[in-house]
C-alpha positions in Angstrom: 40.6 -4.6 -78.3 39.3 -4.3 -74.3 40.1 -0.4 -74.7 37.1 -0.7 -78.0 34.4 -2.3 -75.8 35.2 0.4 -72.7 35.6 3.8 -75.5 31.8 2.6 -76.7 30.3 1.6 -73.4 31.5 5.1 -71.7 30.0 6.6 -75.3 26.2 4.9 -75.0 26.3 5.7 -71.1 26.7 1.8 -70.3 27.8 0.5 -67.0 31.9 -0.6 -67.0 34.1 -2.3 -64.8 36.3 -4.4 -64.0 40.0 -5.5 -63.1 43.2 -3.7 -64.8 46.5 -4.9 -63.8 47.7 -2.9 -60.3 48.9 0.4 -61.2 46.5 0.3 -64.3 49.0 -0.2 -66.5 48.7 -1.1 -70.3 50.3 -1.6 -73.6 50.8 2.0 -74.1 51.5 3.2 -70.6 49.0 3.9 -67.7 45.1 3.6 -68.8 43.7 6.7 -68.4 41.5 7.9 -65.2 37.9 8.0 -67.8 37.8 4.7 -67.1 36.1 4.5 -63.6 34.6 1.6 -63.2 38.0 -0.3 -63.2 40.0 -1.4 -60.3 43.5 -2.9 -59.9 43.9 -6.3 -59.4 46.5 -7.1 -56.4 49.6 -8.0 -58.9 50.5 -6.2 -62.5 50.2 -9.4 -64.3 47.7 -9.4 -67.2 46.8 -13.1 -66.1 45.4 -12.1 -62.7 43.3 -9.4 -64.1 42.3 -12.0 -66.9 41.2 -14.7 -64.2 39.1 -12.6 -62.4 37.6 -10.5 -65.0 36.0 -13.9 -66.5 34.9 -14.8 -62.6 33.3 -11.9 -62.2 31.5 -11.9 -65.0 28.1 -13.9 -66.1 30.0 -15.0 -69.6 33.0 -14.1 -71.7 32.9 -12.7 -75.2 35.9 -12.9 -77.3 36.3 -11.4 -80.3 39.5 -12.6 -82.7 40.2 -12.8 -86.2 42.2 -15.8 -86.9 43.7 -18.1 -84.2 43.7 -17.4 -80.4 47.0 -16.6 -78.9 48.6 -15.5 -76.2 46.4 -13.5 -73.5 43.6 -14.3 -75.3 43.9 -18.2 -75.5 44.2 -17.8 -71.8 40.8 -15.8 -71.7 39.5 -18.5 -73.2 40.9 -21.0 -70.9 40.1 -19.6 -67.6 36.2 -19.3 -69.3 36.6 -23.0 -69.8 38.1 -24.1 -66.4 35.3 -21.8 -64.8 32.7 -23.3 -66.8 31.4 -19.7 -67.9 29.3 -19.2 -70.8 31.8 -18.4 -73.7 31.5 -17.4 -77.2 34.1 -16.8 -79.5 33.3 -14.0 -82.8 35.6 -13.3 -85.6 34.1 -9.6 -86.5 34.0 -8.8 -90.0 33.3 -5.0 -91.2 30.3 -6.6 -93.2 29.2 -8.3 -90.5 25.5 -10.0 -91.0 22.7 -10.2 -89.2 23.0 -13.7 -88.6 26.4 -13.4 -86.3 24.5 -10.5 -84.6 21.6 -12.5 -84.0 23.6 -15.6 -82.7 25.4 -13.5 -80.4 22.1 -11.8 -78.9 20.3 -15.6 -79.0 23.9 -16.6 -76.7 23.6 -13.4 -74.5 20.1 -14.1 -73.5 20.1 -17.7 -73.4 22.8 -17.1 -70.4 21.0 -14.7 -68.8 23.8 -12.3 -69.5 24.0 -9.3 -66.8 28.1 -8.4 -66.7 29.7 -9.6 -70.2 33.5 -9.7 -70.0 34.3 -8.8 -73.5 38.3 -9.8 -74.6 40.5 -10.3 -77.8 43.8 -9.7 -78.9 45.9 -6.4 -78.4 46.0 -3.8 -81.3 49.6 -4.3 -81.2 48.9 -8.3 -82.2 45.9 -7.2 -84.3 46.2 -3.6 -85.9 42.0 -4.1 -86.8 40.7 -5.1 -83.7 39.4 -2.0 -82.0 37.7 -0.7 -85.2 36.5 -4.3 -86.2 35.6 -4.4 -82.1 33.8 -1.0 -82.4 31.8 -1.8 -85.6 30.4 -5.0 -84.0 29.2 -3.2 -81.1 28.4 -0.1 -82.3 26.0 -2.2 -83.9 24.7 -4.0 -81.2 24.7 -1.2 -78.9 22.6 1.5 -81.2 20.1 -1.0 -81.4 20.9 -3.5 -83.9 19.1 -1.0 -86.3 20.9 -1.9 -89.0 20.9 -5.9 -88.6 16.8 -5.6 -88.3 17.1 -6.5 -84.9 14.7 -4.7 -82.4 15.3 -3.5 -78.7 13.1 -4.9 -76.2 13.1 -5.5 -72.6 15.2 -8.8 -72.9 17.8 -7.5 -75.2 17.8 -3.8 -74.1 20.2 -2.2 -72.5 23.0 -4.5 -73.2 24.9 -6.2 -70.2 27.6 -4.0 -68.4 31.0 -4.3 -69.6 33.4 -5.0 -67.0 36.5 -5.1 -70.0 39.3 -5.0 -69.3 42.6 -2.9 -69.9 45.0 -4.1 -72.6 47.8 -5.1 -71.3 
C-alpha cells in the first residue's frame, strides 16, 4: 500500500521520503533505487522504520479496509503513543466527496507539511494499492472530480515520506 502513495507521488513530481528497513528491503525483495528520497533505518525490522516514519512526520494517514492488523495496528499505535495527528480511511473505488473532503478538512486543520501515509501490504490486502491509487489520484489531480478546488492551503499536497512495504 506504502509502494501506491510513493508510484503516485514520484508520478505528480511530489516530494518523498522517508525510512525503509536497512538494506531497503521489502516484501518482494529489495525496493528499487527510483525511490530516492528514502533512507535505511539502522535495523531491517519493519517496526523501526514504522516508529520513525510517524516521528518524522506532521500526521499519519492510514488507509485499510476492514480491521487493522499486524504492521499497520502498530502504525497506528506508535501515531497514538506520539500523540500525532492520525486519521484512519477505508478507500472505496466510489469513493465520495464527503471522505475526500474530511480528509483535506483533517490535513489542513493539522497544518499538514510531511504526511506519513501507511496501510496493510498487498500480500494482506490484494486491493490496496489500486484502492490506495484511486484515493490519491484523486486528491493529487486536484480533487477535480470530488468538486474540490486547489488553492494555496490545499495545493500542493504534503510530501510523502511513505514508507517501503515490508
Amino acid at each position: 500500500m506504502d509502494r501506491a502513495a510513493l508510484d503516485l507521488a514520484l508520478e505528480y513530481g511530489i516530494p518523498h521520503g522517508g525510512w525503509v528497513p536497512k538494506g531497503r528491503l521489502a516484501e518482494d525483495g529489495r525496493l528499487a533505487d527510483i525511490y530516492t528520497g528514502l533512507h535505511e533505518a539502522p535495523d531491517s525490522q519493519p517496526d523501526t522504520r514504522t516508529l520513525m516514519n510517524v516521528r518524522d512526520a506532521d500526521a499519519t494517514l492510514i488507509l485499510a479496509q476492514g480491521r487493522l492488523h499486524g504492521g499497520t495496528l502498530f502504525t497506528q499505535q506508535c501515531a497514538q503513543q506520539l500523540e500525532r495527528p492520525l486519521l484512519i480511511l477505508h478507500p472505496r473505488f466510489n469513493q465520495s466527496s464527503e471522505t475526500l473532503m474530511a480528509m483535506q478538512d483533517w490535513l489542513g486543520a493539522h497544518k499538514v507539511r510531511v504526511l506519513n501515509i501507511a496501510g496493510p501490504r498487498v500480500s494482506e490486502d490484494p486491493q490496496i494499492y489500486a484502492l490506495t491509487q484511486h484515493l490519491l489520484r484523486q486528491w493529487f489531480s486536484g480533487m477535480g472530480s470530488a468538486g474540490l478546488k486547489r488553492s494555496p492551503s490545499n495545493w500542493p499536497p504534503p510530501a510523502v515520506p511513505g514508507q517501503a512495504p515490508t
